[in-house]
LUMLOVO-126087 format. One record per residue (C-alpha): residue number from 1; x, y, z; residue in three letters. Coordinates in Angstrom, 2 decimals, always signed. Example, Ala and Ser with C-alpha at 12.3 -4.5 7.8 and 13.67 -1.06 7.14 Angstrom:
% residues 2
<r num="1" c1="+12.30" c2="-4.50" c3="+7.80" residuo="ala"/>
<r num="2" c1="+13.67" c2="-1.06" c3="+7.14" residuo="ser"/>
This chain:
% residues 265
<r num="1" c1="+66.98" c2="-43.10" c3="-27.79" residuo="unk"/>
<r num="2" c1="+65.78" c2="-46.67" c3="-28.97" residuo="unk"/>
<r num="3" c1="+67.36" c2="-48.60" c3="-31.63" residuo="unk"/>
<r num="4" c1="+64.33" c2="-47.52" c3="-33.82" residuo="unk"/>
<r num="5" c1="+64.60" c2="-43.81" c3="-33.68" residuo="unk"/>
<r num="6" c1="+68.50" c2="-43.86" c3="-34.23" residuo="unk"/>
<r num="7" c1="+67.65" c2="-45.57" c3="-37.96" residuo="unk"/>
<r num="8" c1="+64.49" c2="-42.85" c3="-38.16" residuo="unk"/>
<r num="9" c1="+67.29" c2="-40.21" c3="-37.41" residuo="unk"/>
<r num="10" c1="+70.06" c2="-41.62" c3="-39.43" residuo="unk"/>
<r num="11" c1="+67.74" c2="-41.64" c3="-42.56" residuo="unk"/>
<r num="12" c1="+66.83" c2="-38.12" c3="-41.66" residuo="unk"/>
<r num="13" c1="+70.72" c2="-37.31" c3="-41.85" residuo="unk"/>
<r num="14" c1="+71.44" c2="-39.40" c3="-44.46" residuo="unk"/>
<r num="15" c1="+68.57" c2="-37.71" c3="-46.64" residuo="unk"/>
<r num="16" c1="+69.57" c2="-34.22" c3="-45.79" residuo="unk"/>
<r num="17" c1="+73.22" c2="-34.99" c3="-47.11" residuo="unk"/>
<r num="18" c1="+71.92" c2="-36.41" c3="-50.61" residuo="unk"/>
<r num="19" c1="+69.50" c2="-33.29" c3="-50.95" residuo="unk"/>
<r num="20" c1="+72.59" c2="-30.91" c3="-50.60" residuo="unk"/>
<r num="21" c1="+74.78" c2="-32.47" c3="-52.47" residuo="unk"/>
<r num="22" c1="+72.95" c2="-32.46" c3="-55.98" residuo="unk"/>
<r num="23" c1="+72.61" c2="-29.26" c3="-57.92" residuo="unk"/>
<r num="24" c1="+68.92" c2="-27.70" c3="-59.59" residuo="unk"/>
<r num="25" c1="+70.67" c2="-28.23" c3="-62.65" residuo="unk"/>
<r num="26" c1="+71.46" c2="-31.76" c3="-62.24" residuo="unk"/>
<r num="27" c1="+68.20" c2="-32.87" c3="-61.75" residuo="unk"/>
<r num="28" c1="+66.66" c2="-30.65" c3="-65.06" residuo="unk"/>
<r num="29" c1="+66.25" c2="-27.53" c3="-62.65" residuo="unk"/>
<r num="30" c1="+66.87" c2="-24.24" c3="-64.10" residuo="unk"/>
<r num="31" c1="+69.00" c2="-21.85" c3="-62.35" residuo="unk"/>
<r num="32" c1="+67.08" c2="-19.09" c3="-59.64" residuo="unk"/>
<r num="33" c1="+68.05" c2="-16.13" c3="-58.94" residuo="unk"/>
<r num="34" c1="+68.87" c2="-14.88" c3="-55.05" residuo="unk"/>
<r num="35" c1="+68.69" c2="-18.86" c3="-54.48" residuo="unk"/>
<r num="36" c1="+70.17" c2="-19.33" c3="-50.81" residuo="unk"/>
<r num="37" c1="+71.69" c2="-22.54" c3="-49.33" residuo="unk"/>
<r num="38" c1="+73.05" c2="-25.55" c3="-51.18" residuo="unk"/>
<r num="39" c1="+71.17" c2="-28.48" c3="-53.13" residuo="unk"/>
<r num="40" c1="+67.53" c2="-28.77" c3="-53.78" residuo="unk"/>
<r num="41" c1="+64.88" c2="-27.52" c3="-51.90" residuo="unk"/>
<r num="42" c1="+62.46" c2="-30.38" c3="-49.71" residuo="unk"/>
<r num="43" c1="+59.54" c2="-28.72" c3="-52.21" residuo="unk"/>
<r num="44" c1="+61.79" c2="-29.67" c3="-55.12" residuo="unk"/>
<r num="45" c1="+62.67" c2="-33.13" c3="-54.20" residuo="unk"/>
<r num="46" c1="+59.08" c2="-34.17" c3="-53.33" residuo="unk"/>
<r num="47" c1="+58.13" c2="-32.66" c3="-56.62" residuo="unk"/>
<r num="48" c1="+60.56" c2="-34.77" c3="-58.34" residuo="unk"/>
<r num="49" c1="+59.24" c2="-37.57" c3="-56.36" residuo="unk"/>
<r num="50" c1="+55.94" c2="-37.36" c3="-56.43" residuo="unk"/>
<r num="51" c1="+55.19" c2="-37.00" c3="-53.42" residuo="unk"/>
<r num="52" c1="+53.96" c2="-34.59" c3="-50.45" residuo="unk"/>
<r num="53" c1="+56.22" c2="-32.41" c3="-49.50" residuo="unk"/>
<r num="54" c1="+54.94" c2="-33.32" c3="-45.44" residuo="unk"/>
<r num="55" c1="+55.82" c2="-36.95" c3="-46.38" residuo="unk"/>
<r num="56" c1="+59.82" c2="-36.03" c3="-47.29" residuo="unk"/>
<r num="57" c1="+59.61" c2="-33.47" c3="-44.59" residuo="unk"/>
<r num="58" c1="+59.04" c2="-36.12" c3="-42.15" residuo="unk"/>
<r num="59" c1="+61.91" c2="-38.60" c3="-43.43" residuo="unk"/>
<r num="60" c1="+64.20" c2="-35.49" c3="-42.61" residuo="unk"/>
<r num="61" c1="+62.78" c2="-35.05" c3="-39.66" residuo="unk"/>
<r num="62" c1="+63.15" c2="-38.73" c3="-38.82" residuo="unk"/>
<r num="63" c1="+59.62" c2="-38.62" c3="-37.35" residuo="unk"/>
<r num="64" c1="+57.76" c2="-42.43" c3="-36.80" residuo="unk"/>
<r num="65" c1="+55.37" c2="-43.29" c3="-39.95" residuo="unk"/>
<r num="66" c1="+54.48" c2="-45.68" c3="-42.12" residuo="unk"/>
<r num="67" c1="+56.01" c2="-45.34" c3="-45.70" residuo="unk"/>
<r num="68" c1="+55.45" c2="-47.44" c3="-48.73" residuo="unk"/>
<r num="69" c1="+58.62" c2="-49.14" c3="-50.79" residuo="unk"/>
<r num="70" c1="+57.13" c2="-47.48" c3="-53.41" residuo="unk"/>
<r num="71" c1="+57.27" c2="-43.95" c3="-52.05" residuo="unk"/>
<r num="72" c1="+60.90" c2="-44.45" c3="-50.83" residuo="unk"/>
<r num="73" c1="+62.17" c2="-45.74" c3="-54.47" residuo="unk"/>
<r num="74" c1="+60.39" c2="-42.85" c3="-55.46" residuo="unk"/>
<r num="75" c1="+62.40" c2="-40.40" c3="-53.78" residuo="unk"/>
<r num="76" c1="+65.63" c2="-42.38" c3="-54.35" residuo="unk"/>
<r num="77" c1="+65.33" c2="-41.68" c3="-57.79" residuo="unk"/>
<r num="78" c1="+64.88" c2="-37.68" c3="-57.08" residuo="unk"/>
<r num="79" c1="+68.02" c2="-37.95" c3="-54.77" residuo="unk"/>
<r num="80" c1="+69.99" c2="-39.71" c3="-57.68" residuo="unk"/>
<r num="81" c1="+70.93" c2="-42.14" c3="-55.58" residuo="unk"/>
<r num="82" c1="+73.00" c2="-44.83" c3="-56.23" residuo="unk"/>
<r num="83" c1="+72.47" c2="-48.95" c3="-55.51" residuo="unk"/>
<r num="84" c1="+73.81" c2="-48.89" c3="-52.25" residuo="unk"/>
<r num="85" c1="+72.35" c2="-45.44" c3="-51.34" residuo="unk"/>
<r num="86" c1="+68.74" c2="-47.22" c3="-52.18" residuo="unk"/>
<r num="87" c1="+69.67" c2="-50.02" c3="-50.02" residuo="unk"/>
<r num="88" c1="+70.43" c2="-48.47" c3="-47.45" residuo="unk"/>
<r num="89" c1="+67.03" c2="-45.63" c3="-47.37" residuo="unk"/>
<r num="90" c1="+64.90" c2="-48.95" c3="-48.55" residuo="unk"/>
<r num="91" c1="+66.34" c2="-50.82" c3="-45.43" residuo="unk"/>
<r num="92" c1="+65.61" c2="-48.41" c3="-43.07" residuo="unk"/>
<r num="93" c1="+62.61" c2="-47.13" c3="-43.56" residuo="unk"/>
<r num="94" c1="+60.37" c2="-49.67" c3="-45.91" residuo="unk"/>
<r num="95" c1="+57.33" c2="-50.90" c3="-43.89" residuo="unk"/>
<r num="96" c1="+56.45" c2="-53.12" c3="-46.53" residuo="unk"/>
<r num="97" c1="+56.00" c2="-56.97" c3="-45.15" residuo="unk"/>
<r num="98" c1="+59.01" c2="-59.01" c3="-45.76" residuo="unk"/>
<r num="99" c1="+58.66" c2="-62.71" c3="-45.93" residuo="unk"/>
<r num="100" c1="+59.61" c2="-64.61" c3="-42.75" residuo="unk"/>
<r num="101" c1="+62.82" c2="-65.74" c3="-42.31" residuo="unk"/>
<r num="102" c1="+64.05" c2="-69.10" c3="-43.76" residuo="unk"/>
<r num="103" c1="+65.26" c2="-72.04" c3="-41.26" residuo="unk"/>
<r num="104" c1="+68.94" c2="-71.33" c3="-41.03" residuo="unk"/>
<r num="105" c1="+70.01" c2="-74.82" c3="-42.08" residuo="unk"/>
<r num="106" c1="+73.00" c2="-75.39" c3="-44.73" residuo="unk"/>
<r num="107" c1="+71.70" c2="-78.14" c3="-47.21" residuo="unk"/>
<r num="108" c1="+73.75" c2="-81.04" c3="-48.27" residuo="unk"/>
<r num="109" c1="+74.28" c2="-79.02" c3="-51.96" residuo="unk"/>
<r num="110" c1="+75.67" c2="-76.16" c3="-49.96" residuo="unk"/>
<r num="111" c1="+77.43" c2="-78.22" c3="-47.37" residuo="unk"/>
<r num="112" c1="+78.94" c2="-79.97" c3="-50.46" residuo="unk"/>
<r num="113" c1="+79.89" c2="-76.79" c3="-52.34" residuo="unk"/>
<r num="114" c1="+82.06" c2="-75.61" c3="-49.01" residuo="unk"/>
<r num="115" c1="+83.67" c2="-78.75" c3="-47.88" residuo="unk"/>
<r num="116" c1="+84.90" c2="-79.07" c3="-51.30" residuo="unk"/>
<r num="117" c1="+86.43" c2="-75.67" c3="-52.10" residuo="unk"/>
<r num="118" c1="+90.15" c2="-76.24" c3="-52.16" residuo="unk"/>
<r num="119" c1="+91.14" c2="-72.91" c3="-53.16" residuo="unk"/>
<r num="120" c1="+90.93" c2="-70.85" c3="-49.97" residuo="unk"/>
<r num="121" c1="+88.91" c2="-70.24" c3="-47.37" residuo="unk"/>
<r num="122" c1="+84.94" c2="-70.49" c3="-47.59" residuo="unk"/>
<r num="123" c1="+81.99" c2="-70.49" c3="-44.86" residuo="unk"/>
<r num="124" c1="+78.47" c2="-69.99" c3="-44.05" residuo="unk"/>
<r num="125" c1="+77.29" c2="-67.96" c3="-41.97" residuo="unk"/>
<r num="126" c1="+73.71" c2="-66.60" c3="-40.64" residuo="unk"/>
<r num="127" c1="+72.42" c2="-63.23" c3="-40.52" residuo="unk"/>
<r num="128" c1="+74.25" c2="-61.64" c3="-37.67" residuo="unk"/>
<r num="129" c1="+77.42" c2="-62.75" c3="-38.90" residuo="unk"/>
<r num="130" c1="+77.56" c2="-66.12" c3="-36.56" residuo="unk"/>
<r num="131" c1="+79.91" c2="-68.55" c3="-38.47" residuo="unk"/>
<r num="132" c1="+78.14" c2="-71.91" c3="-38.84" residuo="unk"/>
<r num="133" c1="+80.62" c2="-74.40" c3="-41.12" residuo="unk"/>
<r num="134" c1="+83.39" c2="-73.59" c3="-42.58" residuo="unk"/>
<r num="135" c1="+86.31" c2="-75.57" c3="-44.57" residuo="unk"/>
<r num="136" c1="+89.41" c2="-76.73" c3="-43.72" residuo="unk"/>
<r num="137" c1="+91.27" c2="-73.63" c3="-45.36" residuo="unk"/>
<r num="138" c1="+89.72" c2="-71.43" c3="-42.93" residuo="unk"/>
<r num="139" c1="+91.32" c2="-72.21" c3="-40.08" residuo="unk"/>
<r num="140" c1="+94.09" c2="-73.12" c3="-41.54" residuo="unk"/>
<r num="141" c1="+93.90" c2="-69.32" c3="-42.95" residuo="unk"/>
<r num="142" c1="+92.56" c2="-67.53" c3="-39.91" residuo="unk"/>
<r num="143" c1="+93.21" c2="-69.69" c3="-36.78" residuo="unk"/>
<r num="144" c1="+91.44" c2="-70.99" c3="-34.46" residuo="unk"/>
<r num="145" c1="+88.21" c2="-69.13" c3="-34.06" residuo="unk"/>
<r num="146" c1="+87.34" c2="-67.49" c3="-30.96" residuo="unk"/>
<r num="147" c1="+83.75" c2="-68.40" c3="-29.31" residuo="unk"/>
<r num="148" c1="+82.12" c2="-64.82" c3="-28.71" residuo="unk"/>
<r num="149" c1="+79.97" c2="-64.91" c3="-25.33" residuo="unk"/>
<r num="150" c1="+76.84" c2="-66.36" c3="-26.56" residuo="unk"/>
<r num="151" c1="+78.63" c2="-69.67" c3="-27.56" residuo="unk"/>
<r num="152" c1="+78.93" c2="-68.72" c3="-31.53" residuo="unk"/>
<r num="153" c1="+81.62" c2="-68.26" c3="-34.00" residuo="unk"/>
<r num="154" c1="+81.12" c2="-64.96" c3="-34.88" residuo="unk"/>
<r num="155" c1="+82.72" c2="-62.83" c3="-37.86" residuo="unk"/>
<r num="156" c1="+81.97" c2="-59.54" c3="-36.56" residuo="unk"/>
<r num="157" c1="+83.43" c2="-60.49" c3="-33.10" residuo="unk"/>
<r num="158" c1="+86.24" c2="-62.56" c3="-34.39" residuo="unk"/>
<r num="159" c1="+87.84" c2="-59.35" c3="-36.41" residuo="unk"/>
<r num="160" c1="+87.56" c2="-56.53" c3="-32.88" residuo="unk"/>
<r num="161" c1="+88.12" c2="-59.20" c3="-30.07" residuo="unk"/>
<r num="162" c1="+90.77" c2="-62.07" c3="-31.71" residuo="unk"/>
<r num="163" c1="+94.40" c2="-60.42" c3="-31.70" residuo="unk"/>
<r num="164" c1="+95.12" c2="-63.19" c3="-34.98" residuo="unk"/>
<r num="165" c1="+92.75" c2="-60.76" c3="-36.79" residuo="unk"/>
<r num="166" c1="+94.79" c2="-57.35" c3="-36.58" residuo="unk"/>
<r num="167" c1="+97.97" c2="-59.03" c3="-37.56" residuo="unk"/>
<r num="168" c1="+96.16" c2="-60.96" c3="-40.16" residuo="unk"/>
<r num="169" c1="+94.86" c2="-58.09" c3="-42.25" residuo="unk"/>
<r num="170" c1="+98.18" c2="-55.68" c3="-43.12" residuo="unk"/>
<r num="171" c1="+94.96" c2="-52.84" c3="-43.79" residuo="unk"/>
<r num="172" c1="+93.21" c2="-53.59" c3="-40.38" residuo="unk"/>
<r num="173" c1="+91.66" c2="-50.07" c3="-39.46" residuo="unk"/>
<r num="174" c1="+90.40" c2="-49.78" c3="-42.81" residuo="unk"/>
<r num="175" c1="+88.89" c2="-53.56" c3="-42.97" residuo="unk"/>
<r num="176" c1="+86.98" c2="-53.35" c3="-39.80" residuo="unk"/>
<r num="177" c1="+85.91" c2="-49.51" c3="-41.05" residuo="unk"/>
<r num="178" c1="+83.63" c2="-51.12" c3="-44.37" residuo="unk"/>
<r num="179" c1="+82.61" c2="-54.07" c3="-42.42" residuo="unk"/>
<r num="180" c1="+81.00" c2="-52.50" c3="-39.64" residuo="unk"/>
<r num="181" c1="+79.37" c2="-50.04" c3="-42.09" residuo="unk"/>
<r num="182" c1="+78.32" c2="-53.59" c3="-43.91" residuo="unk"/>
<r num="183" c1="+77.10" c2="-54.79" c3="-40.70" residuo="unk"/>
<r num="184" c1="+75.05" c2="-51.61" c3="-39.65" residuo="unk"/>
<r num="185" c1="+73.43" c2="-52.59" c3="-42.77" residuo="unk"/>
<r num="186" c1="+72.20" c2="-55.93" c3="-41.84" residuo="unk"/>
<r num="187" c1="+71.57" c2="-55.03" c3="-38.59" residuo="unk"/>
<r num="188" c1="+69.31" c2="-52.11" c3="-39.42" residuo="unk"/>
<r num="189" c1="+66.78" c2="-54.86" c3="-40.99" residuo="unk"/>
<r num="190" c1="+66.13" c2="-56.24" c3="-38.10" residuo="unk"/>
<r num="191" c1="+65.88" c2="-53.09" c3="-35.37" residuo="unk"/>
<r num="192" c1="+64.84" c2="-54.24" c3="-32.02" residuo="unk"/>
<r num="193" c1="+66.12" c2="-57.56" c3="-32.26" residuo="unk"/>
<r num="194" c1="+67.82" c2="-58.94" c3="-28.85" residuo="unk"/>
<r num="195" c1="+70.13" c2="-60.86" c3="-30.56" residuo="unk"/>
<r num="196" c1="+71.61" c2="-57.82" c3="-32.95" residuo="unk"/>
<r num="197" c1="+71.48" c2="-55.53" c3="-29.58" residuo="unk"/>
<r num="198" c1="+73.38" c2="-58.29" c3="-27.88" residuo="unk"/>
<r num="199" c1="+76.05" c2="-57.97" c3="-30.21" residuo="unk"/>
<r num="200" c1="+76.35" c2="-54.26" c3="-30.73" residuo="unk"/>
<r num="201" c1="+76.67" c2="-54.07" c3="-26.87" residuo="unk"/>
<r num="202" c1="+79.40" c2="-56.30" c3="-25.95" residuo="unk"/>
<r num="203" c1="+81.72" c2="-54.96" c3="-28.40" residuo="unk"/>
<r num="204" c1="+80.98" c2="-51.54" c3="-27.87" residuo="unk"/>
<r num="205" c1="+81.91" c2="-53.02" c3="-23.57" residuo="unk"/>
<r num="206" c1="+84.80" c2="-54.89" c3="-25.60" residuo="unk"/>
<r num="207" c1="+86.45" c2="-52.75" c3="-27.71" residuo="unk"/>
<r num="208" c1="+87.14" c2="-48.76" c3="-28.57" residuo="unk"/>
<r num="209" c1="+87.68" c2="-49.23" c3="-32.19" residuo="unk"/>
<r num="210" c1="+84.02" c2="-50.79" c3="-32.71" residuo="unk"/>
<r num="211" c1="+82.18" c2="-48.23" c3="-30.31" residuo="unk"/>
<r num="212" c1="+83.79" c2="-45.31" c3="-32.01" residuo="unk"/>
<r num="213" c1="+82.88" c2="-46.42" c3="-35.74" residuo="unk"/>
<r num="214" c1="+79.76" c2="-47.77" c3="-34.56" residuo="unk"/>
<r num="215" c1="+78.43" c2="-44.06" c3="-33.96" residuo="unk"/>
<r num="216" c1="+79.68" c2="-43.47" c3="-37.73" residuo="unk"/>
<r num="217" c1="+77.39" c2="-42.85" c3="-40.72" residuo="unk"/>
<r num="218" c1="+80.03" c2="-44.79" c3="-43.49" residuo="unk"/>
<r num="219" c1="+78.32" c2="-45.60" c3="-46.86" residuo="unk"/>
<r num="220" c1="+78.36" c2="-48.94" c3="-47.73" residuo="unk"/>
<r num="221" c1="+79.27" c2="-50.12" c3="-51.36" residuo="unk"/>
<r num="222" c1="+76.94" c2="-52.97" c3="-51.75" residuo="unk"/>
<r num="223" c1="+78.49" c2="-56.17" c3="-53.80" residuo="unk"/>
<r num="224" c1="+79.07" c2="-59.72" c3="-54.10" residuo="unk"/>
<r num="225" c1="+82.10" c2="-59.72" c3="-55.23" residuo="unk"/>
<r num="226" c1="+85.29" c2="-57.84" c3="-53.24" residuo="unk"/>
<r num="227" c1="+89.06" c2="-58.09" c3="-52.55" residuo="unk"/>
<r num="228" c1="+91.24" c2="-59.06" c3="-49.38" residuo="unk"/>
<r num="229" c1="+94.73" c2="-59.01" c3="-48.48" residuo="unk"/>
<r num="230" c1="+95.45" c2="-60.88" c3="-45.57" residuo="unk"/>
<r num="231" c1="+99.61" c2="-61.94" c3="-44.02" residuo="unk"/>
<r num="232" c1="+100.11" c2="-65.49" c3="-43.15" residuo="unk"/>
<r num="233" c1="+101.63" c2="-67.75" c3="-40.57" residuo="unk"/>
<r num="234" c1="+104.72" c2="-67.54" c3="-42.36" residuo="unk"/>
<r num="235" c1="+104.59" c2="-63.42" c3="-42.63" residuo="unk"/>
<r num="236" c1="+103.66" c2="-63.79" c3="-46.60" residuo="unk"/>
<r num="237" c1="+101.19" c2="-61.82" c3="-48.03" residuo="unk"/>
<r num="238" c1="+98.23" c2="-63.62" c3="-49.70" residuo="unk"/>
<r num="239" c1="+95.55" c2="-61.24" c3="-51.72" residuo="unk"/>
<r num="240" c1="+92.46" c2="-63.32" c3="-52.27" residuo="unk"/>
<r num="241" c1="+89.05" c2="-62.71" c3="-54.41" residuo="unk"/>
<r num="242" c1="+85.86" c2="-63.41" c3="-52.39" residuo="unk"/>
<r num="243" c1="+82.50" c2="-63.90" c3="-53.63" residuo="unk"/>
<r num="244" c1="+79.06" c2="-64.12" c3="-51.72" residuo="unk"/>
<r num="245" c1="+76.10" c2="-65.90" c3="-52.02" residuo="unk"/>
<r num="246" c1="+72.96" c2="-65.98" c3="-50.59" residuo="unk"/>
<r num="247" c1="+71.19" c2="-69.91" c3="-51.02" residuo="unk"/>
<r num="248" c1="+68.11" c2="-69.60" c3="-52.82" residuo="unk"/>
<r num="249" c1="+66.20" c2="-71.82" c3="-50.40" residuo="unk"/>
<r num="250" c1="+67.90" c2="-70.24" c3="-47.05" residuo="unk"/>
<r num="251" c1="+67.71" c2="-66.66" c3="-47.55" residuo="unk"/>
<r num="252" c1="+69.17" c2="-65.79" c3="-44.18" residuo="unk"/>
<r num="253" c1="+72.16" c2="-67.47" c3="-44.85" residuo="unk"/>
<r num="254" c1="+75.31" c2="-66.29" c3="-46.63" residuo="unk"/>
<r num="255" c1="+77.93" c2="-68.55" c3="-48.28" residuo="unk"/>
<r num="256" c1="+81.26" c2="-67.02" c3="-48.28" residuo="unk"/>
<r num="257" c1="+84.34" c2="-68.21" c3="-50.97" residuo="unk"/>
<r num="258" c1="+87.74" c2="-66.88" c3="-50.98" residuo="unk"/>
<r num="259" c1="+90.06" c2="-67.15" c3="-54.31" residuo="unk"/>
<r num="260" c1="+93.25" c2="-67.11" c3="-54.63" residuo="unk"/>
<r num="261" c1="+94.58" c2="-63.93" c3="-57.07" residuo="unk"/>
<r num="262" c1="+97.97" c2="-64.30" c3="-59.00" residuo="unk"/>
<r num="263" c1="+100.88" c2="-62.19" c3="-58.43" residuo="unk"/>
<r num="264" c1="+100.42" c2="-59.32" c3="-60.42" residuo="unk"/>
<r num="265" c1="+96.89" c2="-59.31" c3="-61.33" residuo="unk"/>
């Protein structure tokens, strides 16, 4: 199985699941006598989405097809679901044409903005998570990075291959569980790319942990803004904000800031 029908499949899953879990009356529905099974009907969420019932059928079925953005926002309003649900269908499965990537180059306001954060840690890094400046407060933070085997700092690497990283987070197991569900996010927007296959493939050879949550289907809960706890050199515990941004002129890119929170907050 290629890379492309495992996302056909997982949407199929992932589809199936959303269907069962709403009720008819949820979704203005009356109740139906002798009604067998749980959720709504395929017939019922088509209806609701306005759209053939063979075009759902296939999503379920995870069958290869072109489908409009506008056909998958119209079921993930008939599903209910929520922003990261859409994401995650709308990443998938949209064969709308996305604009071409922008040159992965940090500008001089960016540069600026990370050598000059004070309060914690802060990089940038590209679209498969390879680390590409960071601040002083970093390392100072984290260690020394390691250099994954293609010759990058990489975050997704760093956290199942450096041994700093599982004494550095007190919540490890849990950590590495929502960021390779983050990950399998990013990565599913650009199926069939050598460099995201690369990846994937030496830590599956590298470690147990990734391989088994790899095969996962975790929901993701999208947001820019989020909440770590990580122990340092000295064995205290630091809890820090982070916030991410994406440049508006380097859209591949991600900008990553760590805050400090207060005791008690």
């Amino acid at each position: 199985m290629d890379a492309r029908e495992d996302h056909r499949r997982r949407v199929g899953a992932f589809l199936r699941a959303q269907r069962k879990r709403l009720l008819p009356q949820e979704v203005g529905l009356g109740p139906e006598r002798g009604r067998r099974g749980e959720g709504l009907r395929r017939t019922e969420v088509a209806a609701l989405a306005y759209v053939s019932v063979t075009l759902y059928t296939w999503l379920e079925q995870g069958r290869d097809f072109p489908v409009s953005a506008v056909a998958l926002n119209a079921v993930a309003n008939a599903l209910r679901l929520d922003e990261s649900g859409r994401a995650y269908l709308m990443t998938l499965r949209a064969r709308d044409p996305q604009p071409p990537p922008k040159v992965q180059d940090v500008g001089p306001a960016l540069r600026a903005l990370i050598e000059r954060h004070t309060l914690g840690p802060a990089y940038v890094m590209t679209r498969r998570w390879d680390i590409i400046m960071w601040n002083a407060l970093l390392t100072e933070v984290f260690g020394v990075l390691d250099v994954a085997p293609w010759g990058a700092y990489n975050a997704l690497w760093w956290v199942f291959a450096a041994e700093r990283a599982r004494t550095l987070y007190p919540g490890w197991l849990e950590m590495a569980r929502r960021i390779v569900a983050q990950f399998r996010l990013d990565a599913m927007q650009h199926a069939g790319h050598d460099d995201f296959d690369e990846l994937v493939e030496r830590l599956r050879e590298r470690s147990p942990e990734f391989a088994a949550l790899w095969q996962r289907d975790d929901a993701v809960q999208l947001r820019s803004e989020g909440h770590i706890e990580v122990v340092d050199n000295a064995g205290e515990r630091r809890r820090y904000a982070t916030l991410t941004l994406v440049p508006q002129n380097s859209e591949s890119l991600r900008a990553v800031f760590f805050f400090p929170v207060p005791e008690g907050a």
